[in-house]
One Martini backbone bead per residue (centre of mass of N, CA, C, O) as a GRO file, in nm:
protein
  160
    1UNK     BB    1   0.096   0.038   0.023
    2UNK     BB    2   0.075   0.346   0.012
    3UNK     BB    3   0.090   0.649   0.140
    4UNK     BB    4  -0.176   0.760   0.057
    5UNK     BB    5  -0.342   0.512   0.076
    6UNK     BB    6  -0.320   0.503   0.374
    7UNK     BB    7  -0.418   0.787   0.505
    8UNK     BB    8  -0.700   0.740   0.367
    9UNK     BB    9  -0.748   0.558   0.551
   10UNK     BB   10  -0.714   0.637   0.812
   11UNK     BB   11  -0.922   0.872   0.787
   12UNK     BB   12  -1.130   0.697   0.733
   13UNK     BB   13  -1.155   0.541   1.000
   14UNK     BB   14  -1.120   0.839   1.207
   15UNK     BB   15  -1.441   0.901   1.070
   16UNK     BB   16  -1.538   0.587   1.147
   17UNK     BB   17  -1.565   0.492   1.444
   18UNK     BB   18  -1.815   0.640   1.497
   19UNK     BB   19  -2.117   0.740   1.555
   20UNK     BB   20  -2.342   0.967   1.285
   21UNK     BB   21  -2.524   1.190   1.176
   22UNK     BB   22  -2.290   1.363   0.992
   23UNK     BB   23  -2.224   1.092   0.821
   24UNK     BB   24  -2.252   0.956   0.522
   25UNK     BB   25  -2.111   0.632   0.370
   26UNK     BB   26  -2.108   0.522  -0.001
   27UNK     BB   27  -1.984   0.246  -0.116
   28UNK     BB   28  -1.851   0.138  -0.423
   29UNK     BB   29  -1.772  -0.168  -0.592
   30UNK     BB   30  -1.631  -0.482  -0.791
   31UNK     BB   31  -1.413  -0.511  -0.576
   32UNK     BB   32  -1.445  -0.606  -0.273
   33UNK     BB   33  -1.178  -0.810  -0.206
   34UNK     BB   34  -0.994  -0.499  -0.224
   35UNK     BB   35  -1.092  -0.460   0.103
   36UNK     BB   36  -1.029  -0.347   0.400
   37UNK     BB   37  -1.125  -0.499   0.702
   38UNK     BB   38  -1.143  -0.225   0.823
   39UNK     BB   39  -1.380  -0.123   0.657
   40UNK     BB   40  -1.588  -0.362   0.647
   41UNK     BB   41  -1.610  -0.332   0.972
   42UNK     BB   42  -1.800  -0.035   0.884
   43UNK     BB   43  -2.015  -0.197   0.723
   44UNK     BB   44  -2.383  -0.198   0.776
   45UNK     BB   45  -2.443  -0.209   0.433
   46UNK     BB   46  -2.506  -0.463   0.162
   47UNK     BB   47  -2.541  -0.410  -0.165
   48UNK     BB   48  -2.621  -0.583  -0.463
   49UNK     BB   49  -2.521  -0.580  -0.795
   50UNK     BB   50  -2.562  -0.742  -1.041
   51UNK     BB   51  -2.559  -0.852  -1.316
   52UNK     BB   52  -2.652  -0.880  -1.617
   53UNK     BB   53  -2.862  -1.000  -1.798
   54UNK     BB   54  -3.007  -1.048  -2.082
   55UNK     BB   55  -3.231  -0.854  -2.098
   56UNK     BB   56  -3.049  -0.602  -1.977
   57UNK     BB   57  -2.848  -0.630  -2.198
   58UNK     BB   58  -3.048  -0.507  -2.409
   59UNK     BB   59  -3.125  -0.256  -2.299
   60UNK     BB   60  -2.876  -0.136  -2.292
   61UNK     BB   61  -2.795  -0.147  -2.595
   62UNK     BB   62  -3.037   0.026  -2.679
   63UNK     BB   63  -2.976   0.293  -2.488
   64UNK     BB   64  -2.708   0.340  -2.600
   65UNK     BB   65  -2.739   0.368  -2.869
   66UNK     BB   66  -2.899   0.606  -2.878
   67UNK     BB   67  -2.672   0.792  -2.691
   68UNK     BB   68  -2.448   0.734  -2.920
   69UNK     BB   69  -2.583   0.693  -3.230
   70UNK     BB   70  -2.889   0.851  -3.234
   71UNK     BB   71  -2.838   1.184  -3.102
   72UNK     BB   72  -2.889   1.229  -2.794
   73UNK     BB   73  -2.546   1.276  -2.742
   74UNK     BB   74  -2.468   1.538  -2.947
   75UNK     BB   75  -2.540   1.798  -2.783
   76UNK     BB   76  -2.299   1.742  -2.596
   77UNK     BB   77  -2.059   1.703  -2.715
   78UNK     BB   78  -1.730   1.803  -2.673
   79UNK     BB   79  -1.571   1.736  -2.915
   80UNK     BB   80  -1.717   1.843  -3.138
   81UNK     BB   81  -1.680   2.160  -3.075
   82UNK     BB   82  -1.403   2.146  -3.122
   83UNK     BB   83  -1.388   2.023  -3.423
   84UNK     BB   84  -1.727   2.151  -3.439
   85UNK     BB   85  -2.033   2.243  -3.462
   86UNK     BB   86  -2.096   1.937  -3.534
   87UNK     BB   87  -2.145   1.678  -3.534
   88UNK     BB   88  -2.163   1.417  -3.786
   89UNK     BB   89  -2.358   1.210  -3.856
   90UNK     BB   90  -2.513   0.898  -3.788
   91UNK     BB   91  -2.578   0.573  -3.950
   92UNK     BB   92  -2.837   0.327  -3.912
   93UNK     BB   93  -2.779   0.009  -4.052
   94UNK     BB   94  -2.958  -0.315  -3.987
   95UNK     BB   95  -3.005  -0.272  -3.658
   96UNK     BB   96  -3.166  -0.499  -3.510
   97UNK     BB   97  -3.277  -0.666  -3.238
   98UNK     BB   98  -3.151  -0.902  -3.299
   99UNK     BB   99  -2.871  -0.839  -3.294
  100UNK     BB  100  -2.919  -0.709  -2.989
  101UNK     BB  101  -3.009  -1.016  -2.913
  102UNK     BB  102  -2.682  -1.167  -2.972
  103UNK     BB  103  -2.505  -0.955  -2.817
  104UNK     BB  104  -2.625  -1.014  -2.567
  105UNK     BB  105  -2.586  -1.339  -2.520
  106UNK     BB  106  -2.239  -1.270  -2.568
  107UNK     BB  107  -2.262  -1.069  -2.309
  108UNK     BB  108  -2.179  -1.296  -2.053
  109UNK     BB  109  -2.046  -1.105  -1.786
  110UNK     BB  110  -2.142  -0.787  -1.838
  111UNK     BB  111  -2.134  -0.483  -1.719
  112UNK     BB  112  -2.275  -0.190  -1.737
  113UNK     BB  113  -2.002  -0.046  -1.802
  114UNK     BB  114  -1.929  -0.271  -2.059
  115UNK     BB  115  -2.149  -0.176  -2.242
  116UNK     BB  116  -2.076   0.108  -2.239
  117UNK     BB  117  -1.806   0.056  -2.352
  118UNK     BB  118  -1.872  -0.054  -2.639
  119UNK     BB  119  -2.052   0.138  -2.748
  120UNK     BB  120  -1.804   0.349  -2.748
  121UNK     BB  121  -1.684   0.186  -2.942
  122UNK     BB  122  -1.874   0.196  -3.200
  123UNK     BB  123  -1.849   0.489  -3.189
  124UNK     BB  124  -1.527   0.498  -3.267
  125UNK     BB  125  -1.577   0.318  -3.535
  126UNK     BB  126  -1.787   0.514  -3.692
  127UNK     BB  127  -1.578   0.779  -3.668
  128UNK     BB  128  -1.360   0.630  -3.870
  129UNK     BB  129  -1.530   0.638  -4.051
  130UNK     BB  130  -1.612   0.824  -4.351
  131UNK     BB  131  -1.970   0.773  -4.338
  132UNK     BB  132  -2.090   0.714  -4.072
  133UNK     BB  133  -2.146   0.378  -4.055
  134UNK     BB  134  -2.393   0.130  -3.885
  135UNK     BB  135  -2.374  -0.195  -3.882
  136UNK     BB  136  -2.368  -0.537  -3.836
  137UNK     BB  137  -2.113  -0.585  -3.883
  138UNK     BB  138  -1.929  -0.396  -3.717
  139UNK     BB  139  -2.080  -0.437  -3.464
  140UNK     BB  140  -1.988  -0.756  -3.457
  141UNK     BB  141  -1.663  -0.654  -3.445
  142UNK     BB  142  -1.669  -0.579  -3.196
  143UNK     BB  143  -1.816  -0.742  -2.997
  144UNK     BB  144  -1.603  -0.966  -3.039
  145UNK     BB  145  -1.356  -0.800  -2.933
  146UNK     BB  146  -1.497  -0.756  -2.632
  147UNK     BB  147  -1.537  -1.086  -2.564
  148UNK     BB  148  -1.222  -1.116  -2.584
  149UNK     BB  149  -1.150  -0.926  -2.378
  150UNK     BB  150  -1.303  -1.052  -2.152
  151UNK     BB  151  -1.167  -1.334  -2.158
  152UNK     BB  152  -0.884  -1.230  -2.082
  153UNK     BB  153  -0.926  -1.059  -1.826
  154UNK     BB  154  -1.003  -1.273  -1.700
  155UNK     BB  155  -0.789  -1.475  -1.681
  156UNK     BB  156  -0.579  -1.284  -1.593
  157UNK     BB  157  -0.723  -1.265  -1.280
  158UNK     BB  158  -0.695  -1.609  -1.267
  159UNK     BB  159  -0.359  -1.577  -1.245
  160UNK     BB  160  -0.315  -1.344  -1.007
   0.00000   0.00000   0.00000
């Protein structure tokens, strides 16, 4: 553990060793197992939100793509206005329902970050294609990369 880590652990036991009217803490994590015992032994109560199902990471697909390719995140784009005054608009075509539900299906074990991590990889190679179109090949070989890149992470993490 840093110096840094520690300091901050410190302070975190020494605001939290009595109850307080004036504190609520509210952590969040993926990773339980690297809370130090003492955290944990500090932590009142604990829910717990699974990983999303396939019906869940249909909607998040879903949404996402809404968010990311089809224009409701156009108008915050902070890069659009760097680079010009309105993004690009792209185009989708050719992805039904049926794609992002063999996508769900190929998603099984992906958290809610990291579906919304694809679909904005989704969305930077539509951004790097000339015609800014996105097709079921295209959307399918993210896809692809990303379902290898999760099963390479896991791997990773069980060798570790």
């Amino acid at each position: 553990m840093s110096e840094a880590q520690r300091s901050a652990l410190n302070a975190l036991l020494f605001r939290t060793g009595d109850q307080s009217r004036d504190i609520a803490l509210v952590l969040a994590t993926n990773r339980p197992g690297d809370l130090d015992s003492a955290v944990t032994d500090r932590i009142d109560e604990v829910i717990e939100f699974p990983i999303p199902r396939e019906d869940e990471r249909f909607k998040l697909l879903k949404l996402y793509l809404t968010k990311y390719l089809c224009g409701e995140g156009d108008k915050d784009s902070r890069c659009g206005r760097f680079i010009k005054n309105t993004p690009q608009k792209i185009t989708v075509k050719d992805l039904s329902d049926d794609v992002l539900r063999e996508a769900a299906r190929r998603t099984e074990g992906f958290s809610g970050r990291e579906i919304a991590k694809l679909m904005a990889s989704v969305q930077a190679a539509v951004y790097g294609r000339p015609d800014c179109v996105l097709d079921s090949i295209l959307f399918h070989e993210i896809v692809d990369y990303k379902v290898a890149e999760h099963h390479q992470r896991i791997k990773l993490a069980a060798e570790a």
